[in-house]
C-alpha positions in Angstrom: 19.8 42.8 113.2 21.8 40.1 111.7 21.9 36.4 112.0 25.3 36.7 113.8 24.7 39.3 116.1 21.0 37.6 117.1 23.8 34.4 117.9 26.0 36.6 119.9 22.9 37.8 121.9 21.5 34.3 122.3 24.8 32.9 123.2 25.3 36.2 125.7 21.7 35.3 127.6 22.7 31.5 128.0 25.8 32.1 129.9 24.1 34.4 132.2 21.4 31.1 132.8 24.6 29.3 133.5 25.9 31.3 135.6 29.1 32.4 134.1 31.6 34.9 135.7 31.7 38.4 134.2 32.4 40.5 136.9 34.8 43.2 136.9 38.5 43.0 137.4 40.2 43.0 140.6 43.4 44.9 140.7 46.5 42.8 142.0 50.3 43.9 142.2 53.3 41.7 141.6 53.8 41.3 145.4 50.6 39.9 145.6 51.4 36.6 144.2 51.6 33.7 146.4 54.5 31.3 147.6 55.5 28.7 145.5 53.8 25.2 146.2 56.3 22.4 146.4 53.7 19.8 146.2 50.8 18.6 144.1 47.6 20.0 143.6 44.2 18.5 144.1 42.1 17.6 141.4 39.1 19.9 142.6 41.2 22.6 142.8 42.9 22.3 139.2 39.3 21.7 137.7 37.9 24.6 139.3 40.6 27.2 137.8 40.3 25.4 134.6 36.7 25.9 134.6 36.4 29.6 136.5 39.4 30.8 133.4 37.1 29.2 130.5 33.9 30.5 131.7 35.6 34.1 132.2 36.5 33.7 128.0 33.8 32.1 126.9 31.6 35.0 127.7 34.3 37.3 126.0 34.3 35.6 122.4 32.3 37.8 120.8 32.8 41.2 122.1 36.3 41.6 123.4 37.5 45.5 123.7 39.6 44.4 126.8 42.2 42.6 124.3 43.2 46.8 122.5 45.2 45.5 119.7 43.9 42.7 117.1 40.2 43.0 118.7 38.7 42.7 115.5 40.7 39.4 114.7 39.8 38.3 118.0 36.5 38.7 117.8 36.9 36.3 114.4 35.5 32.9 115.0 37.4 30.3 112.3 40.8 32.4 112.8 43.9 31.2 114.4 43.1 33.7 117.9 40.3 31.9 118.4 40.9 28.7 117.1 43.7 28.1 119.7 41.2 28.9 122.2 39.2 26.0 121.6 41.9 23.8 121.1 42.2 24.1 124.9 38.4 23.8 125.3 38.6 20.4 124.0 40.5 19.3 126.7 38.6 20.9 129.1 35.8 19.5 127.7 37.2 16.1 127.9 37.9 16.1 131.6 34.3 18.6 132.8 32.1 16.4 134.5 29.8 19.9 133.0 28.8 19.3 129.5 28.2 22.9 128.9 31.6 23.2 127.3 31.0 20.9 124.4 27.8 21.9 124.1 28.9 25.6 123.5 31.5 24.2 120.8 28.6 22.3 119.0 26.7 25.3 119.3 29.0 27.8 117.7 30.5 25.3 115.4 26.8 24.8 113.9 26.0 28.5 114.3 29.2 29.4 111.7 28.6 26.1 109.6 32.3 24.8 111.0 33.7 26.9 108.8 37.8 27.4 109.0 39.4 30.3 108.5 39.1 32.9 105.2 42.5 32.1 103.9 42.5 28.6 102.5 46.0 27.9 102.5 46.9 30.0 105.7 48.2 27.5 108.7 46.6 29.9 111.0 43.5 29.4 109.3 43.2 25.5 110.0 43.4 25.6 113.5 40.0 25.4 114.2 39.9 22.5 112.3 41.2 20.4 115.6 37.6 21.3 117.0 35.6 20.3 114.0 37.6 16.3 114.1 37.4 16.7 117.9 33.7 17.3 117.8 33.0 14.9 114.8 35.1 11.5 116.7 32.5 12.5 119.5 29.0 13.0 117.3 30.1 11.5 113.9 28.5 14.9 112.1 29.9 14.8 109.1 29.4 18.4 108.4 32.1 19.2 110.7 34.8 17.5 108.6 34.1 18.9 105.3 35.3 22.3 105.4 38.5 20.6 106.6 38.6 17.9 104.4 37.6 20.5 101.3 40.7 23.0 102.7 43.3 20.4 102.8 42.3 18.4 99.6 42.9 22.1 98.1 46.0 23.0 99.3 47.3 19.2 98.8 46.6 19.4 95.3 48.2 22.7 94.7 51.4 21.3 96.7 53.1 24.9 97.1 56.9 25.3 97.0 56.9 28.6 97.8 60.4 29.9 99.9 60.5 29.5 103.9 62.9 32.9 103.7 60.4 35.6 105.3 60.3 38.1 103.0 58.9 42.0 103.5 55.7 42.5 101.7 51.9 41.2 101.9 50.2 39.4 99.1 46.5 40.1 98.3 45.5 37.9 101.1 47.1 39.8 103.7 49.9 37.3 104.2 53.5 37.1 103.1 53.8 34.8 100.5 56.2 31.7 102.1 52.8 31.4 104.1 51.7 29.6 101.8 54.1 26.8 103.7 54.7 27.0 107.5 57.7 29.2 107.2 57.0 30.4 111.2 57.1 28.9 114.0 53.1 29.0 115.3 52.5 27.3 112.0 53.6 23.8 113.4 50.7 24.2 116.3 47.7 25.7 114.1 48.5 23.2 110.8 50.2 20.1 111.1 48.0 18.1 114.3 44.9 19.4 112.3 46.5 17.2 109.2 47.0 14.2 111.3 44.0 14.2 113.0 42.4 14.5 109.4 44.0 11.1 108.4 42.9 9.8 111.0 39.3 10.6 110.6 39.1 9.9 106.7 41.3 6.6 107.1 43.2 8.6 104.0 47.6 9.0 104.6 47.9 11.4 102.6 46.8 14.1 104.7 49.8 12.8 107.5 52.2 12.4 104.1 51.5 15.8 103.1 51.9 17.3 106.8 55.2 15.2 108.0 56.8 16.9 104.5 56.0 20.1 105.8 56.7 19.6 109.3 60.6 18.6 108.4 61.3 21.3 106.1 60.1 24.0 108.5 62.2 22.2 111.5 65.4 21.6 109.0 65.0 25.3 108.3 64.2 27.0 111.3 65.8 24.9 114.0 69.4 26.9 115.6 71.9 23.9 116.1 73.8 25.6 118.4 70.7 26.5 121.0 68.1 23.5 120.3 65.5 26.3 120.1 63.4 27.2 116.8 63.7 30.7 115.2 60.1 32.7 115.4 60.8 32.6 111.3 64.0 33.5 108.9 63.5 37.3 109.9 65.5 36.4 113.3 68.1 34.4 112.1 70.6 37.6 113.0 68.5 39.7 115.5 69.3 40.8 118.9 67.2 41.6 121.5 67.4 44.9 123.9 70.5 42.8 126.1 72.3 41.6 123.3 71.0 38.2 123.1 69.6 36.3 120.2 66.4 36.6 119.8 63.8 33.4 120.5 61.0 34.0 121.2 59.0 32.0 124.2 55.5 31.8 122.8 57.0 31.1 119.2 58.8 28.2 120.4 56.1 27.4 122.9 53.8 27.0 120.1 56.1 24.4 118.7 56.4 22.3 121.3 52.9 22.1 122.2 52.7 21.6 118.4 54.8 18.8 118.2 52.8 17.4 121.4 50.0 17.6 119.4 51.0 16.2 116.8 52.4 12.7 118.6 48.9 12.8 120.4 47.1 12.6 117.0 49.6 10.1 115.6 48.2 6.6 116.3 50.5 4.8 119.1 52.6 2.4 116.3 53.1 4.9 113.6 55.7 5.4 111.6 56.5 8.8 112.0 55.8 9.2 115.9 59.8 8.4 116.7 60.7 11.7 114.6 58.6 13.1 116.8 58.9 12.1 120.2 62.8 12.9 119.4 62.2 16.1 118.9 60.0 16.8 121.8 62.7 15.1 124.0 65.2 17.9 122.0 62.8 20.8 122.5 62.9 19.7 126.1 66.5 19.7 126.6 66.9 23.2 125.3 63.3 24.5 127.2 63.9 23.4 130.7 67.2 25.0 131.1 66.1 28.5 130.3 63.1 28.6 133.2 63.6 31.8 135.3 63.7 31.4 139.3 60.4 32.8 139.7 59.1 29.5 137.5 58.1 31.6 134.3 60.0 31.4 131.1 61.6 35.3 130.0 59.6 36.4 126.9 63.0 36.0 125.1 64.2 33.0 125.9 67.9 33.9 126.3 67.3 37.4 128.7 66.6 34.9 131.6 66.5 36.8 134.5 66.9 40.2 132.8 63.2 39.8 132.0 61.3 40.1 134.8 58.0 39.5 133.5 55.8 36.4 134.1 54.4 36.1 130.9 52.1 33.2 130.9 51.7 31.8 127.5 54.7 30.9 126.7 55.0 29.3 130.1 51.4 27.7 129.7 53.0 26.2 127.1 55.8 25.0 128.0 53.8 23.4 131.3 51.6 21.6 129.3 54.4 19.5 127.2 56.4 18.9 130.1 53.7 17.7 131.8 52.6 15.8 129.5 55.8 14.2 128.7 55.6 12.7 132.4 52.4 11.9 131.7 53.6 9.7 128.8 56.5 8.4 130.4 58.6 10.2 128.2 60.4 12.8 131.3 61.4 11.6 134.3 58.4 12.6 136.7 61.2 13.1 139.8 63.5 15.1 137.6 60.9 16.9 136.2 57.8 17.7 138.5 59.9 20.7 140.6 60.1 22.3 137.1 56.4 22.1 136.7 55.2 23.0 140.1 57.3 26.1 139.5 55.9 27.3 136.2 51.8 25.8 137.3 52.1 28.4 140.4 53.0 31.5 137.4 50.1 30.2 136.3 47.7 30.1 139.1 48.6 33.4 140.2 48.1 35.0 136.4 44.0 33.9 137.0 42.8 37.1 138.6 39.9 36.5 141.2 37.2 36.7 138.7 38.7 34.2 135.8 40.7 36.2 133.7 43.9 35.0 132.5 46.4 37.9 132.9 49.9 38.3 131.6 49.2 37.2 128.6 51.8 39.4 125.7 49.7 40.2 123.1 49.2 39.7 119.4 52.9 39.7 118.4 56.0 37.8 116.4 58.2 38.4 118.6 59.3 39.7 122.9 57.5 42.6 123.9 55.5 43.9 126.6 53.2 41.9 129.2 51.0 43.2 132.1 49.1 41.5 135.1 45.8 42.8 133.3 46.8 41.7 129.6 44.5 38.6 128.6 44.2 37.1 124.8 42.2 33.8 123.8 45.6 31.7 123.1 46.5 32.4 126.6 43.4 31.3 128.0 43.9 28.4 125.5 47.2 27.6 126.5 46.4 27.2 130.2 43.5 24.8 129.2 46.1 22.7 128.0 48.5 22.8 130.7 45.4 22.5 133.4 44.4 19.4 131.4 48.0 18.0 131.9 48.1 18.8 135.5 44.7 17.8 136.4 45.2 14.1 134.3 49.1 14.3 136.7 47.3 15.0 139.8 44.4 11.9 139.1 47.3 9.1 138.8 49.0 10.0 141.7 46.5 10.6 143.9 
């Protein structure tokens, strides 16, 4: 037996001493979901679906045949699938009065040597990065910022200009070669707060030099004046969807905005870049909060509305948690805003089935699809972290 597989089996026995959730699924219809709540949560309550969704994943990381497509690369610990999970961890984490959630990220960071991802220069590849700085600003283990420092003081020095155009054809790597830069719209979630939060671990700007470059070239090229929304990447410039509408997608654009909310929170408060940034959140917003169905969900393409019945929840996760936040940060208008949000956190609380699983998640894609009750991915789970975080931190100052 190998090394990794006696991990997966110890890791496997200490959430059944902890008692995590791994029941089977329980079958719900559409009409099953619940009223919409016109007020507030409790804190108990948001903490508790928060922690019942991440201890239903955390026992899935390693053996995941529920997921169909991309299990392998779910399975992957360092890629971007997983990385995003653990993004939302963090904040979790943060907020647990249970320390077993940072204790299972040092534990798994340690057990893979904080490794990122195989593809050094691959955005998707650096988000796990966010939980090595996370967990070194809380332990000061320095051998959780290597790997990200080495990665980045790489791809810095070989400063690729490589066309954003989205081009057919995979390189050797896998990857199509404008990925060398953030040419795509998830890009701006997995790369750029990873950057900033690197500069402001080493002390060092030119990790936040490097990544506002970047940032601005991808936005200048992938941003559609007329909508305020971001294309998924060049390929869509011209696409239609199945009505006839242009084509953005939510979780693509939802990865943005969370991105940029990311990036602002790893920005210290005075810096010099946060207003280019705060803008565009406050743009993103504009053109986001318009496009929410009735039901509180956001149509997996953006401009279907109502046409697309589906309550897919990762794009709404998403968008949740940087509208929330914005209130949070006194950036949105909490009495403008906060029907918005109560809208979109009940599609959320009705996507955790009774045993923890975060359904209607669309899977591994670039672009609208398909979404069921019973489809659950990592991102998803990671994306309602971060919204739950928002909420729950909402719910403590007014209460």
């Amino acid at each position: 037996m190998t090394t990794l597989k006696k991990i997966s089996r110890t890791i496997a026995a200490s959430l059944l001493v902890v008692g995590l959730t791994s029941c089977g699924l329980t079958a719900q219809n559409n009409s099953d979901v619940k009223p919409v709540e016109t007020s507030l949560p409790n804190a108990t309550s948001v903490m508790q679906l928060m922690e019942k969704a991440a201890n239903w994943q955390v026992a899935r990381t390693q053996y995941m045949p529920h997921v169909g497509r991309a299990q392998k690369g779910s399975e992957s610990y360092g890629r971007w699938i997983q990385g995003a999970f653990y993004v939302g961890l963090t904040e979790l984490a943060e907020r647990s009065p249970n320390p077993f959630y940072e204790n299972w990220m040092g534990y798994v960071g340690k057990a893979h040597n904080w490794r990122m991802g195989k593809v050094k220069y691959f955005a998707d590849d650096h988000v796990i990065g966010q939980m090595n700085l996370w967990y070194y600003n809380r332990h000061k283990n320095k051998e959780a910022v290597t790997p990200v420092k080495e990665t980045f003081d790489w791809l810095i020095a070989q400063n690729p200009t490589n066309s954003l155009e989205f081009v057919a054809g995979r390189n050797k790597d896998r990857v199509h070669n404008c990925q060398w830069r953030w040419c795509w719209a998830d890009a701006l979630f997995m790369g750029p707060p990873t950057l900033f939060a690197l500069s402001q671990v080493t002390g060092d700007p030119k990790y936040t030099e490097y990544a506002h470059k970047e940032f601005q070239a991808t936005v200048d090229y992938l941003l559609d004046p007329k909508t305020g929304l971001m294309f998924r990447d060049s390929r869509y410039f011209d696409k239609k969807g199945k009505y006839g509408e242009q084509i953005f997608w939510s979780r693509g654009v939802g990865w943005v905005y969370a991105g940029v909310v990311n990036s602002i929170e790893a920005l210290p408060a005075n810096h010099k870049y946060r207003p280019y940034y705060e803008d565009l959140y406050l743009k993103l917003t504009a053109a986001i909060i318009k496009l929410q169905k009735q039901d509180g969900s956001w149509p997996m393409s953006l401009l279907a509305g109502e046409k697309d019945k589906y309550p897919e929840s990762s794009g709404t996760a998403f968008y949740t948690y940087g509208l929330t936040w914005g209130i949070n940060q006194g950036l949105l208008d909490k009495q403008e805003y906060l029907p918005n949000i109560l809208k979109a956190w009940n599609v959320l609380t009705n996507s955790v089935h009774p045993d923890g699983k975060f359904g209607w998640v669309q899977g591994v894609n670039d672009k609208p699809d398909v979404v069921a009750y019973e489809d659950s991915q990592l991102y998803g789970v990671g994306a309602f972290l971060l919204a739950g975080s928002q909420m729950y931190d909402l719910v403590n100052k007014t209460q």
